[in-house]
NUZANU-302409 format. One record per residue: residue in one letter; x, y, z of N, C-alpha, C, O in turn. Coordinates in pm, whole numbers, plus 50000, padded with zeros to 5 digits. Example, Ala and Ser with C-alpha at 12.3 -4.5 7.8 and 13.67 -1.06 7.14 Angstrom:
<pts>
A513194943150780512304955050780513204967050780514244966850846 S512854977550708513674989450714512905000350787513415011450804 
</pts>
This chain:
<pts>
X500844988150000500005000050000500875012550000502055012450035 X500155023949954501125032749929501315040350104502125049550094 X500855038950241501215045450302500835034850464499895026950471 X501595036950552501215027150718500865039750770501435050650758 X499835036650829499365049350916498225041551049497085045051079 X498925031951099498175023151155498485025051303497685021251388 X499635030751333499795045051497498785050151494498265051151605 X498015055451384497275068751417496185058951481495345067751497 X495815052051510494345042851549494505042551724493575042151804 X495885042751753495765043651921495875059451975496535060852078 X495205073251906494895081551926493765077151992492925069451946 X493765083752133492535083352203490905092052131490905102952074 X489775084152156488865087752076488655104452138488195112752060 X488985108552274488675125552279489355129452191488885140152154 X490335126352127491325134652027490395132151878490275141251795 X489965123051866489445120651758487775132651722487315137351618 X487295133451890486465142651860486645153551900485685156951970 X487625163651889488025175151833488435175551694489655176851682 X487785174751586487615171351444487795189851451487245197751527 X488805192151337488265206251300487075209451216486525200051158 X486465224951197485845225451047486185216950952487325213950919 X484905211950896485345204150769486195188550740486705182050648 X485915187850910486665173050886485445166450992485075173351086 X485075157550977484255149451036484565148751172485595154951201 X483775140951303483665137651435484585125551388484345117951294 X485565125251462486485111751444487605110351330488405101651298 X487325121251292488405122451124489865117251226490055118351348 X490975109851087492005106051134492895117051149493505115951255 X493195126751087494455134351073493565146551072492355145551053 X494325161051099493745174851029494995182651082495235181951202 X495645188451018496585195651056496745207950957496225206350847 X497595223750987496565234950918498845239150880499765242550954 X498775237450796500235244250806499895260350681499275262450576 X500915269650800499985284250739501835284750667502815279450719 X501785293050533502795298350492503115315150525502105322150523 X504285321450551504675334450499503135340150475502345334250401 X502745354450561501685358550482500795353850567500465343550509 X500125354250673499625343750748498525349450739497725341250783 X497805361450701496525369350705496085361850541494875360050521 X496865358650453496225348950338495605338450335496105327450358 X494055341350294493255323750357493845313350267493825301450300 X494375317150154495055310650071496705299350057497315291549984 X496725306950201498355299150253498245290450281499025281250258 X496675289650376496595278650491496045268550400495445272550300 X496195253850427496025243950313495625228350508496095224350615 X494515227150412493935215150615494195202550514493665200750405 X495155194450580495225180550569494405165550659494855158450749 X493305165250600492165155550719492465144650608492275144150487 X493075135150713492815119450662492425114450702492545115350825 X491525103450646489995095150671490305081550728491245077750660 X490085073950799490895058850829489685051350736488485053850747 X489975046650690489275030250618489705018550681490915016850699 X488585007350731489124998050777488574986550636487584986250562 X489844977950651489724961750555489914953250628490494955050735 X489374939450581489844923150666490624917250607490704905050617 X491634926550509491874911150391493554918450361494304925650426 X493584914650282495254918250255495154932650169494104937650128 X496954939750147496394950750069496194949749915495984960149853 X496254934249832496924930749701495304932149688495014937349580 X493944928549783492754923349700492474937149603492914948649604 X491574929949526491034943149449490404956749596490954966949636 X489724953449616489064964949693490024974549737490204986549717 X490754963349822491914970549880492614981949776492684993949803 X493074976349660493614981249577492874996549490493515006549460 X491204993949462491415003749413490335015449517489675024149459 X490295014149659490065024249795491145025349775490895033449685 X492725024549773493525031249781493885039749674494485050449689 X493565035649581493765047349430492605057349431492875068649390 X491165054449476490805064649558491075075249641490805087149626 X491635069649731492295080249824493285088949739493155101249733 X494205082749678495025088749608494045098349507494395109949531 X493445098349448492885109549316491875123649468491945135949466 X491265116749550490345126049653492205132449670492225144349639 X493415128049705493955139349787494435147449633494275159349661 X494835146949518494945151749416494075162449404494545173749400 X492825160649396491245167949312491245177849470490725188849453 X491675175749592491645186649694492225185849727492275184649849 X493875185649603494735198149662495655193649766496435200949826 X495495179449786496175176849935494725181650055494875176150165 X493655189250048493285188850166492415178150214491735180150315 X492375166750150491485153050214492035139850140492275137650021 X492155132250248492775117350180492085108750254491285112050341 X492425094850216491505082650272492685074050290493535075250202 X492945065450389493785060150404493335046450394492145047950368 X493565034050399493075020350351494115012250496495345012550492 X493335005550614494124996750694493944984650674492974979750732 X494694976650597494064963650571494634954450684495404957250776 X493904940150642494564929250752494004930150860494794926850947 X492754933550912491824939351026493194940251110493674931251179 X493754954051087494534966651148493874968551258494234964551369 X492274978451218491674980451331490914971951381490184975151475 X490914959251330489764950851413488784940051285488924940851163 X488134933551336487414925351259486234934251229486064944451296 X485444931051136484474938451075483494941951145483144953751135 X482904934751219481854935651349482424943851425481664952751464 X483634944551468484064952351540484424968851460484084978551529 X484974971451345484864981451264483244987951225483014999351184 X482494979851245481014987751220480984997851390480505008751424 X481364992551424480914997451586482105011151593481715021751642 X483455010151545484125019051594483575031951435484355041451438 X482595033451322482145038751222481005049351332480925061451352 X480205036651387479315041651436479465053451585478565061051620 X480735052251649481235058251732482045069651682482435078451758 X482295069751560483405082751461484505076951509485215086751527 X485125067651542486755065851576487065064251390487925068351312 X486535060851386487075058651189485835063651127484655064551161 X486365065851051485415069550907484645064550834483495067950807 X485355054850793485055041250687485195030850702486055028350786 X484565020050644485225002050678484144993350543482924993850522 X485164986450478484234976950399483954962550489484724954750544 X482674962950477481864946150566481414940650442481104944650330 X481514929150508480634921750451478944921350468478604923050585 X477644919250357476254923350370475984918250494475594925350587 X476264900750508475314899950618475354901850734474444897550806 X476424909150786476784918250908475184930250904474384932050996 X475164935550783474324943950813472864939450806471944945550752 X472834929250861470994926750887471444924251046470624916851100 X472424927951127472354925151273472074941251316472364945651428 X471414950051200471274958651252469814966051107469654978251097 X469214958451039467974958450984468344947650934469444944550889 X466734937750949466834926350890466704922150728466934912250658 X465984940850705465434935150529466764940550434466594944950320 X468024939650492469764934350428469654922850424470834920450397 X469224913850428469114905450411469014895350247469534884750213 X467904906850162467724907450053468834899049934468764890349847 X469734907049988470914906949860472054894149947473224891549921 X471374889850025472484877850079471964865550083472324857250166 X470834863049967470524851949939471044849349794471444857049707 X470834829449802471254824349702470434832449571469654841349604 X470634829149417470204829749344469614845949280468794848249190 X470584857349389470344869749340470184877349206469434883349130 X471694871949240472694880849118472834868949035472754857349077 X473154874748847473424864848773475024865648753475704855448742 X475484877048750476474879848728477274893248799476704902748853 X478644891648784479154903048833478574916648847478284922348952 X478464920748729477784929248611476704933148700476764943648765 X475854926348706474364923448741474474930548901473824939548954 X475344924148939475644928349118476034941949138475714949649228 X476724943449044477354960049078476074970649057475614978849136 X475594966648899474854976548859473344979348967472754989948984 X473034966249027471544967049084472274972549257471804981649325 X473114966749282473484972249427474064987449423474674992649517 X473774993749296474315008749348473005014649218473265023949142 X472115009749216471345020649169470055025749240469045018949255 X470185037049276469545045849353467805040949333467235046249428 X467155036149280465975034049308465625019749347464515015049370 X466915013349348466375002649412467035007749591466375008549694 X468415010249573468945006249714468685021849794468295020249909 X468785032149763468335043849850468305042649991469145045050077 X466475036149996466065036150111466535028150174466445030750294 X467405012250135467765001150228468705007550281468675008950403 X469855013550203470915019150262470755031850358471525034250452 X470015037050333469605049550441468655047650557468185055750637 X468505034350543467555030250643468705025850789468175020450886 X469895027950791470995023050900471195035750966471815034651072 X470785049350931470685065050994470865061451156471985062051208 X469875058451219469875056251356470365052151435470215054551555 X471455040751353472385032651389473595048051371473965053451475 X473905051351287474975060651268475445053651181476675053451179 X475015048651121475805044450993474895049750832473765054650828 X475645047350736475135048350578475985036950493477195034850500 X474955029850406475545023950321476435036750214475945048050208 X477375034450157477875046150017478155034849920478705040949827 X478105023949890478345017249734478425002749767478894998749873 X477904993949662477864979249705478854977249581478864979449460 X479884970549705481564966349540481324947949560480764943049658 X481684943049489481644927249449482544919949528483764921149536 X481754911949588482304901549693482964894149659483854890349735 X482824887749510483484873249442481844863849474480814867249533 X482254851449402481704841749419482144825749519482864816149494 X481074830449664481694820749741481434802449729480514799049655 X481954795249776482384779849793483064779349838483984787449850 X482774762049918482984759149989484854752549997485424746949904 X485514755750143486844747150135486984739550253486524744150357 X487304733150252487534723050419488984717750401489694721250306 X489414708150507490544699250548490224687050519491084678250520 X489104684650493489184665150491489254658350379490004648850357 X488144665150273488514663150097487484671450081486954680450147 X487254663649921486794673849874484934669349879484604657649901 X483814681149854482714678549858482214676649748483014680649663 X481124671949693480774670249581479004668049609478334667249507 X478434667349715476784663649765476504673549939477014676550047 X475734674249884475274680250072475584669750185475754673350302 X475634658850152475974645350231477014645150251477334639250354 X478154651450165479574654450222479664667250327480654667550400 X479004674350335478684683150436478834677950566479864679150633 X477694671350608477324666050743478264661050842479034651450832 X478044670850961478804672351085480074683451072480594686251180 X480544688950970481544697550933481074708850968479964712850933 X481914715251043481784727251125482594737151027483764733651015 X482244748650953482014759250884482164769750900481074774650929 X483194779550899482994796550973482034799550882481984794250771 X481164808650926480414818750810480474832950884480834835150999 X480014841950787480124856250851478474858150944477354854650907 X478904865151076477824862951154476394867151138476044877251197 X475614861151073473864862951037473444850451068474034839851044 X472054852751139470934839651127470884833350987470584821550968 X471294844750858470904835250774472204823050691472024811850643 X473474831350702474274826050694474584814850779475434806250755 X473894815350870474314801050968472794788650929472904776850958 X471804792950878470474788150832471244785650701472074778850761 X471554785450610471904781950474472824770550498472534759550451 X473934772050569474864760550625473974747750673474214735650668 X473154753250709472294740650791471884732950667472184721450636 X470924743950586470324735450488471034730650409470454721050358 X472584732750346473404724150312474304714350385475294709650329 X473934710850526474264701050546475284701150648475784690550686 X475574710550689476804714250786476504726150910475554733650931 X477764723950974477124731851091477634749051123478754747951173 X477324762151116477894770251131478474773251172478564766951277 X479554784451163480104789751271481074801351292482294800851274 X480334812051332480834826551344482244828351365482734825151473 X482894832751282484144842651345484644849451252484284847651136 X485694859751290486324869351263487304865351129487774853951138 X487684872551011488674861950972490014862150964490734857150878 X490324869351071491984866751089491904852151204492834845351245 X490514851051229490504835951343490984822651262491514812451306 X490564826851109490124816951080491174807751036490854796151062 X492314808850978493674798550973493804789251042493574777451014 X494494797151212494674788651356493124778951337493374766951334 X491914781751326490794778151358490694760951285490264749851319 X491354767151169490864752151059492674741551102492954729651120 X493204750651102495054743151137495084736851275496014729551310 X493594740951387493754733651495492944722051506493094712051576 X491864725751408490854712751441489604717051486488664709251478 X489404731751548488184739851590487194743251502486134748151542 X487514740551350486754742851241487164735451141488334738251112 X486644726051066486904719450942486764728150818486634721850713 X486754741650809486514747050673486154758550693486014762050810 X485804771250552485084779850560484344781950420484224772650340 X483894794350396483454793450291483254809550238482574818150293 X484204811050094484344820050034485074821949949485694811649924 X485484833749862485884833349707487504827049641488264825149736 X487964824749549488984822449540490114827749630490864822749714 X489934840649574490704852749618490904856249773491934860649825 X490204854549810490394852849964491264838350044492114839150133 X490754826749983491044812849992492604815649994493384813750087 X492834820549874494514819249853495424832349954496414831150026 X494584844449920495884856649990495644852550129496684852550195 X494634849250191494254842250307495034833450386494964833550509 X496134822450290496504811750293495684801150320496034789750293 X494684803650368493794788750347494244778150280494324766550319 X494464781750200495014767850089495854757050171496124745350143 X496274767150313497654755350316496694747750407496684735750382 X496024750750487495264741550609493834737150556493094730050624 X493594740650464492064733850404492504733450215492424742250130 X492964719650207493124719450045492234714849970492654711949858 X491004712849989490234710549893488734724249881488014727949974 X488694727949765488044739749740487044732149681487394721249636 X485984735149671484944726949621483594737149569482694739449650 X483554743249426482714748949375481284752549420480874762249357 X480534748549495479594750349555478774764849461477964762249372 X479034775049486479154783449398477534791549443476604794749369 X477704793249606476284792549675475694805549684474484807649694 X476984817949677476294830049661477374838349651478574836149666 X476564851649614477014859949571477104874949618476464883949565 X478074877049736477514886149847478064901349781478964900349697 X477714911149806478094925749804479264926149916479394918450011 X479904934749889480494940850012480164957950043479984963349934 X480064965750130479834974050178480544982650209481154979150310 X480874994650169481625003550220480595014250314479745019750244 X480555017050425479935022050499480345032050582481455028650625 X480075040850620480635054150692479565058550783478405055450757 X479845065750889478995073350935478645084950871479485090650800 X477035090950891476125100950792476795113050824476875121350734 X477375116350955478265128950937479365132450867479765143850842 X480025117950825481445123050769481295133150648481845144150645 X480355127450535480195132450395479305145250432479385155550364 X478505144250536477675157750563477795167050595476945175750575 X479155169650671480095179050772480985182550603481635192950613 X481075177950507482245183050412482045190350326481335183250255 X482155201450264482375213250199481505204350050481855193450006 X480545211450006479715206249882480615199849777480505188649728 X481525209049751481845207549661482935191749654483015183349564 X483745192549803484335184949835483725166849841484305156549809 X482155169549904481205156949885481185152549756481555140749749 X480875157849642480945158549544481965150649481481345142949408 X483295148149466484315147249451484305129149541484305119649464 X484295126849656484035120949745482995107449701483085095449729 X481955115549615480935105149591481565102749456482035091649429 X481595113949357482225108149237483375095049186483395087949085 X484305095749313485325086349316484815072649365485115061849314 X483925074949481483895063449493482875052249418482875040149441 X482255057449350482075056149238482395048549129481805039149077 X484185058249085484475051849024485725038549082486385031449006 X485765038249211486555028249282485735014449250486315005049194 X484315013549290483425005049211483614999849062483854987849047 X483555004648999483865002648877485364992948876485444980948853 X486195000048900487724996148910487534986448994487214976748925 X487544983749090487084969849162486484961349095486614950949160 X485754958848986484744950448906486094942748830486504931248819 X486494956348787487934948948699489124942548701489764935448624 X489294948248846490404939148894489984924448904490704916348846 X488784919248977488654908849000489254898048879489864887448897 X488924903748769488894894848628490054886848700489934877848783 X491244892648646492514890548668492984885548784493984878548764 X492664886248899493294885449050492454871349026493234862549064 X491374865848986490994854949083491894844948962492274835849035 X492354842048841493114834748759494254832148887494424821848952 X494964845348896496424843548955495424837249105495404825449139 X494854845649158494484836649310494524815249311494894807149396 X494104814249209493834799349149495064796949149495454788549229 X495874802349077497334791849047498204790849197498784780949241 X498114804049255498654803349382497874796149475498644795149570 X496944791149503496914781949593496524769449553495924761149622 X497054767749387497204748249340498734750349317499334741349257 X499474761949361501044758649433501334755049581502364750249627 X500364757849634500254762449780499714742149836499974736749943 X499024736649728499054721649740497274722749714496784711549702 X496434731849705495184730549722494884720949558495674720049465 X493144713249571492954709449479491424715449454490774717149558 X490744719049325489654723549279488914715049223489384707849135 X487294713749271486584702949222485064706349193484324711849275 X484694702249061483434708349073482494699949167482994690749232 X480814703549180480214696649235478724692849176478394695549060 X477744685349281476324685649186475834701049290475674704549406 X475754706449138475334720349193473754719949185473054725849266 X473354713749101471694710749098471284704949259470104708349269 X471564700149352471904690949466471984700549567471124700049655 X473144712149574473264719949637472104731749624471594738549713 X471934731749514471024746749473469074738649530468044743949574 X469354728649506468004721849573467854723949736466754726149786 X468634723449786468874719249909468714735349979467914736050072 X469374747049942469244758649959467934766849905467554775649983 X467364765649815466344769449812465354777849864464974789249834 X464924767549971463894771050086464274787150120463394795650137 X465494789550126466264793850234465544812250179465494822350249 X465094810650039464634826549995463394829149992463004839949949 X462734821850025461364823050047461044826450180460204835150203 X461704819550283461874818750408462234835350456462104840550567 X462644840150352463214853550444463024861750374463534872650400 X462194860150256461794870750214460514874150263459634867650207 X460114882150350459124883350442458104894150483457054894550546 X459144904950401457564912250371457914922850288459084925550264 X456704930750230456804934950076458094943550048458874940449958 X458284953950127459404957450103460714951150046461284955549946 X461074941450111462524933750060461674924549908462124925549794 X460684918049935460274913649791459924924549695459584918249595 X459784938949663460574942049565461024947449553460624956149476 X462664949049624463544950749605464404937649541465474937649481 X463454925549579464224907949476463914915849363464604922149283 X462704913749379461864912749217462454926449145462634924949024 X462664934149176463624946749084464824939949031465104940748911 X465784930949144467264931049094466854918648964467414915948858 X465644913149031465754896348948465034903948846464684894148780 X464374917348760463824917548685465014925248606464994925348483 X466084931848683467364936548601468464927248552469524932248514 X468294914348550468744903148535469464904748357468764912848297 X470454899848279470344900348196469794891048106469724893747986 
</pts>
């Protein structure tokens, strides 16, 4: 990454809320250096940097292009606003980064969706099987304003705001024992998933047993015997190292989650119009650029962990996709979230 700024996080949070003008409750940095001339409003130039929290390494796409973000926001103002990117849960696991968003200790943090139904349940929507058809499909329906608006602005009270849904990958399943190929290979295999009723309800109905945690837990977790597996995209599997303690990856190919970049409603609201502006525009186009990286990163993710010893296997996906099913009917539960389905499934290509 282009910068460590991962000291600045054991600034005590009173320091954090003395935010100057124009920099948010909790902003990371703001410092005012005046030149020669000191009666010139023109000398003085405010440097506020934003903390972003990540779970994952700094090579993933996301990672990669929130930081070329940051980089064009401190360009387009001049040096007076940047975003900084902490990957490797720096500040903490994601559950735990929603909470320090919602307090202003940070700014920003990408989660994963189904974190956010532990705080409205109709997120839920977009974290079932059989959403999205495609990449494509995911980006365009999770950031267009007449479908997602209100879901995302519906977290206000919490202190939070959704700002853009970027592409999760496509998750399946990996374990330690072999490989799966039936829901019957499932049974009794204990599973991290990310913490939701429904994510731990989908595990069930394929055959295995859930189980919450953080994912820097999750290596030690599967290398001790406390978990036989987890479940998620190439790209994670490999920069992860997974590969080395769970070698069999097994296509499953069960869903297709968003990820979330989320902030508290003051940060962007407290900032100079023009500056919001700029702010929303980029991230924006960080979305976009994130779509594209994936192409590429999940090829190389593949070869590196069938060096790493892992093996790739398809499965009966008709078998699996039977078996999960239930699981969208079940929670789609009242009109609101059904059409918001029926929008994404009618933007389908």
């Amino acid at each position: 990454m282009r910068r460590t700024a991962a000291t600045w996080f054991t600034a005590p949070l009173a320091a954090a809320a003395l935010a100057l003008t124009g920099c948010s409750a909790g902003s990371g940095r703001t410092t005012t250096d005046t030149a020669p001339g000191a009666g010139d409003s023109t000398a003085a130039e405010a440097d506020t940097v934003f903390k972003l929290a990540f779970n994952q390494a700094d090579t993933h796409p996301q990672a990669v292009a929130l930081d070329a973000m940051g980089e064009r926001i401190k360009e387009r103002t001049d040096g007076a606003y940047d975003v900084d990117v902490f990957p490797n849960e720096t500040l903490g696991a994601q559950k735990e980064t929603i909470e320090l968003v919602q307090a202003g200790t940070i700014q920003f943090a990408m989660v994963a969706s189904p974190l956010m139904e532990n705080y409205n349940p109709d997120f839920v929507v977009f974290n079932l099987p059989f959403v999205f058809d495609s990449q494509e499909h995911q980006r365009r329906t999770t950031n267009d304003p007449e479908i997602v608006s209100e879901l995302y602005s519906s977290l206000e009270d919490h202190n939070l705001r959704v700002l853009a849904g970027f592409h999760g990958g496509v998750r399946s399943m990996y374990n330690s024992d072999g490989p799966i190929t039936t829901p019957a290979d499932m049974a009794g295999k204990k599973i991290r998933v990310i913490e939701s009723d429904t994510n731990l309800e989908m595990i069930r109905l394929m055959g295995g047993n859930g189980t919450p945690m953080g994912m820097g837990e999750v290596y030690t977790a599967i290398q001790s015997g406390v978990i036989d597996g987890a479940e998620n995209n190439e790209l994670t599997y490999a920069n992860s190292k997974h590969a080395e303690v769970a070698k069999f990856y097994s296509y499953t190919k069960h869903l297709m989650l968003p990820d979330y970049l989320i902030t508290n409603p003051t940060v962007l609201e407290t900032l100079p119009a023009d500056v919001r502006t700029i702010f929303e525009e980029e991230i924006a186009k960080a979305v976009e650029e994130e779509g594209a990286l994936w192409e590429t990163e999940i090829v190389k993710a593949k070869e590196a962990a069938e060096a790493a010893g892992a093996t790739f296997n398809e499965v009966d996906k008709a078998a699996f996709d039977a078996a999960i099913e239930p699981l969208t009917e079940a929670k789609l539960t009242n009109d609101f979230v059904r059409g918001i389905h029926e929008q994404v499934r009618a933007a389908a290509p």
